[in-house]
C-alpha positions in Angstrom: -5.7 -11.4 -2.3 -5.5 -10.5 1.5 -7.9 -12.9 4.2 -8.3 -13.7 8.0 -9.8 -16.3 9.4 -11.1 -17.1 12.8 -11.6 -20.8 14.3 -11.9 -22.2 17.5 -9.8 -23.7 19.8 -9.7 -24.2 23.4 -5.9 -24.3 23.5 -5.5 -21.3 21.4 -3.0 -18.2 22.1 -6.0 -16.3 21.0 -9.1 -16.5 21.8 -12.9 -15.0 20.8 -13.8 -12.8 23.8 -17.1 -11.4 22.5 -18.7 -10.2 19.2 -21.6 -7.9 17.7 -23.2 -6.8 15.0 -25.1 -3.9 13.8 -26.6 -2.6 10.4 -27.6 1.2 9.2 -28.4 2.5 5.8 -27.6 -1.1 4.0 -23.9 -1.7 5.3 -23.3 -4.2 7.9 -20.7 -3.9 10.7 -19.0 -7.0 12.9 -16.9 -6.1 15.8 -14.7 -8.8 16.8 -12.7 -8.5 20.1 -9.7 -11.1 20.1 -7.8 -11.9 23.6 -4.3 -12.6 22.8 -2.2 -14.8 25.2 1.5 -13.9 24.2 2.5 -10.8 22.5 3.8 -13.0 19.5 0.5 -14.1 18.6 -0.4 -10.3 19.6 1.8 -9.3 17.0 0.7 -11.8 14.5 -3.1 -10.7 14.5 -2.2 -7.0 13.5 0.4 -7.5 10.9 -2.1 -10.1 9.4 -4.9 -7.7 9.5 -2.5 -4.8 8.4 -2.2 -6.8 5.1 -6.2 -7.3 5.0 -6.5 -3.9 4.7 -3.6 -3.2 2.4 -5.4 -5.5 0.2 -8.7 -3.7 0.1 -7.1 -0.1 -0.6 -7.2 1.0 -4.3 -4.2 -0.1 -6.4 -1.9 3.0 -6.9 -1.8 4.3 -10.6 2.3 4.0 -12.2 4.4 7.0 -11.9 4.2 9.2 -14.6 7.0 9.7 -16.5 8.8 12.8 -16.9 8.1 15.2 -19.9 10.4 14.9 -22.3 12.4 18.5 -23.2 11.0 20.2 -25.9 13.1 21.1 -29.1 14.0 24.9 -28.9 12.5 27.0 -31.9 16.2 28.3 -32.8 19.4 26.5 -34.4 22.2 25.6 -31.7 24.7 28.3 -31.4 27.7 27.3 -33.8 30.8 26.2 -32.3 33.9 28.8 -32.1 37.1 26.8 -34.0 39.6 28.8 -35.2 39.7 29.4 -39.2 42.2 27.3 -40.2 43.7 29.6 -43.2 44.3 32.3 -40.3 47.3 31.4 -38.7 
């Protein structure tokens, strides 16, 4: 399971700039804008919500295998040995 969380601090490389909200047709949206003070912590904020949204995507169904080869209607051709009584 993926999360992010948000708390406050004043010392904080990043901080809350500003925030809305708005609803239409039953879903409700939050825009968040984040000031970062270092490009680690820049960093940080999208790989963490990178993996927030990897959580939410739809697991990927396993690899089908491959088919396995059919079994030909006719006999395998016989092998082409000398008759031993012909030498």
């Amino acid at each position: 399971m993926s999360h992010f969380s948000l708390y406050g601090d004043p010392d904080a490389e990043m901080r809350l700039k500003s925030f809305t909200g708005t609803s239409k047709n039953g879903k409700s949206v939050i825009r968040i804008e984040i000031e970062c003070s270092t490009p680690w912590r820049f960093g940080y904020a999208l790989e963490e919500l990178g993996k927030v949204q990897d959580g939410q995507k739809p697991q990927k169904a396993p690899p089908k295998k491959p088919a396995k080869a059919k079994a030909l209607a006719l006999p395998p051709p016989q092998l082409m040995l000398p008759d031993p009584g012909q030498h």
